[in-house]
C-alpha positions, -999 to 999 in steps of 0.1 A, spaced: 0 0 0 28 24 9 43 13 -23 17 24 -42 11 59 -24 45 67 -32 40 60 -69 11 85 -70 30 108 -49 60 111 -80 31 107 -105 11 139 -92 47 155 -89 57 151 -125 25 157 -144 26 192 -118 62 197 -135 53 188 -171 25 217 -168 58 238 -157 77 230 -193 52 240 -217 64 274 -234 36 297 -230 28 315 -262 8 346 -258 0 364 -284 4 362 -323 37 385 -321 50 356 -296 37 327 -321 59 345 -346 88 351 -329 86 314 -319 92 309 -358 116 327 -361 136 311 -329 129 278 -348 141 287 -385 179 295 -365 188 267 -346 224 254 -337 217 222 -329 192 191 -333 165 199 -318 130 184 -307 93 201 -305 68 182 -289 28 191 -282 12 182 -250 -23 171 -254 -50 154 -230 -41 124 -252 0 124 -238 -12 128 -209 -32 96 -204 -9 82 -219 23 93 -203 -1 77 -172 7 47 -178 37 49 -196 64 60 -183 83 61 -222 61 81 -232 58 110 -201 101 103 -205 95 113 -242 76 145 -238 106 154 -204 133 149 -224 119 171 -256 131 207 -260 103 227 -262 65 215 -252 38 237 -264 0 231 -254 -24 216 -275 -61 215 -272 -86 227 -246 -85 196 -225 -50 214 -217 -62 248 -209 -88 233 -183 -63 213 -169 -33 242 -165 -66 266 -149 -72 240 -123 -37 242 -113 -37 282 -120 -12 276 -145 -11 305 -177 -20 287 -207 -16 311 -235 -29 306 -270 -34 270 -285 -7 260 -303 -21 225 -315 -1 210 -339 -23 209 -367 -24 247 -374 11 256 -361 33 224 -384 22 238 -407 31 274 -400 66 261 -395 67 244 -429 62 275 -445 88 294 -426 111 265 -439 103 274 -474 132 266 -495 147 242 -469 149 204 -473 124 183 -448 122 147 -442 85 131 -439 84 100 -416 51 90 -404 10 76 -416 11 58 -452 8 65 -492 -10 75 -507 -12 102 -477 28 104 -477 25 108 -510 0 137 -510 15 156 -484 48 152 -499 34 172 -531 20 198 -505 49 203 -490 68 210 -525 40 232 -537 50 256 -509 84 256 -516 97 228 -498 126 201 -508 113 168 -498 143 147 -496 132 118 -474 100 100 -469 91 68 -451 57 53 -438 57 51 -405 59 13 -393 95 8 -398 119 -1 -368 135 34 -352 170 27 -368 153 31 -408 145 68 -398 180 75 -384 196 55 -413 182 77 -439 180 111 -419 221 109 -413 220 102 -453 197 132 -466 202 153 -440 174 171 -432 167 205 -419 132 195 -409 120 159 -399 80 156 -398 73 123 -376 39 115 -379 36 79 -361 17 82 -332 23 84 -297 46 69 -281 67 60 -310 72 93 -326 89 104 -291 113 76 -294 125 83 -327 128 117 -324 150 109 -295 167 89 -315 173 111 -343 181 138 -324 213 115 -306 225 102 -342 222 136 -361 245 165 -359 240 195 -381 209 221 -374 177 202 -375 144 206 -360 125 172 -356 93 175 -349 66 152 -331 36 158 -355 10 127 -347 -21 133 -375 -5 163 -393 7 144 -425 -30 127 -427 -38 162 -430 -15 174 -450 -21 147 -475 -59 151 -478 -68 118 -457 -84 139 -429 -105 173 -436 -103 204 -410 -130 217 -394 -150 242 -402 -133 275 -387 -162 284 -362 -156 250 -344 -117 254 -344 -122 288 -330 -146 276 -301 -120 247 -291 -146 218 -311 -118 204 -332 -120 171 -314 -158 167 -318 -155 172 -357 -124 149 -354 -147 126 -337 -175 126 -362 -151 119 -391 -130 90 -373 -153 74 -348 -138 42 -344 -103 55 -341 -112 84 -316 -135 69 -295 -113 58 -268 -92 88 -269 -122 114 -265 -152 98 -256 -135 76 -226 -100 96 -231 -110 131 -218 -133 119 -187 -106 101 -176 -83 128 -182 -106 153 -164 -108 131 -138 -71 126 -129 -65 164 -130 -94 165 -106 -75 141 -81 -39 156 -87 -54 188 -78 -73 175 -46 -45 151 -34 -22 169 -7 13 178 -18 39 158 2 
């Protein structure tokens, strides 16, 4: 029993500190100075997003709450975040989901040469023309069901200033981990989940007036039921309600 106290005791502790790490963007100048930050880096270098989703995940995982740690730079993503980060009177700043802010960073690579590792053709495919019609060079792409070392393998070969992993949690952590120990020029590797499905046509947007009033996930929802269903219609309860008892438990 003690044994077990003590576990939840580190678990409310780290998920407290996690909340600390995420980079609080404010306002649209900050967003954009953000971009620029990452367009000038010196070093590999790994953006993550913190969702509701990593965070029932990194639950029960410890790989995966060890992925989003040893990341540098964590940005929030999605409303279930902004509830949780008020409970705790944590600043939240503006959502900086990944689907609307990968992209914004693709474009501010424009004329720069990106790597695509993640989902499967013909979405690769597409959202490897996408990424050349806005002035990218695409030179590496690979589904995203390959052991870690194919990634590295042909990232030290092409060289990248830009890897896309979309792969899904918790792999995408671990190979950008990986890539990020193997490579050694500039890059910035980025933990991207859905955004290639996106980006190659295989999942639509919402309508604007539900991503501005934080309903992405229930369009999301509607399009991929059977995918989504654990993650938002069991996923953010449960989420909800571990927030609720890190909040209530009394700090050791």
């Amino acid at each position: 029993m003690e044994h077990r106290q003590a576990a939840k005791t580190v678990q409310a502790r780290d998920f407290k500190t996690l909340m600390d790490r995420i980079r609080i963007v404010g306002d649209e100048p900050a967003e954009q100075a953000l971009l620029d930050e990452l367009t000038l880096l010196k070093r590999p270098f790994v953006l993550s997003f913190v969702n509701a989703h990593a965070v029932n995940l990194g639950w029960r995982r410890p790989e995966m709450l060890d992925g989003l740690f040893r990341s540098d730079l964590l940005l929030r993503d999605g409303i279930g975040m902004k509830l949780g980060m008020r409970v705790f009177g944590r600043p939240y700043g503006r959502n900086m989901n990944g689907t609307d802010f990968i992209p914004a960073v693709c474009r501010a690579y424009r004329g720069r040469r990106v790597a695509l590792f993640g989902t499967r053709s013909p979405w690769l495919d597409n959202a490897r023309r996408t990424l050349e019609s806005w002035g990218l060079t695409v030179v590496a792409t690979r589904e995203g069901f390959d052991p870690p070392e194919e990634y590295v393998g042909q990232a030290l070969a092409a060289e990248p200033d830009l890897v896309l992993l979309a792969m899904g949690m918790p792999k995408q952590e671990a190979v950008s981990m990986e890539l990020r120990a193997a490579l050694s020029h500039p890059v910035l590797i980025v933990n991207g989940g859905a955004v290639l499905d996106h980006l190659g046509g295989k999942v639509p947007r919402a309508p604007l007036a539900m991503r501005r009033a934080g309903l992405e996930w229930l369009f999301r929802l509607a399009v991929e039921p059977r995918r989504l269903f654990g993650r938002y219609v069991i996923g953010i309860p449960v989420f909800c309600s571990r927030m609720a008892a890190l909040r209530l438990r009394p700090s050791r």
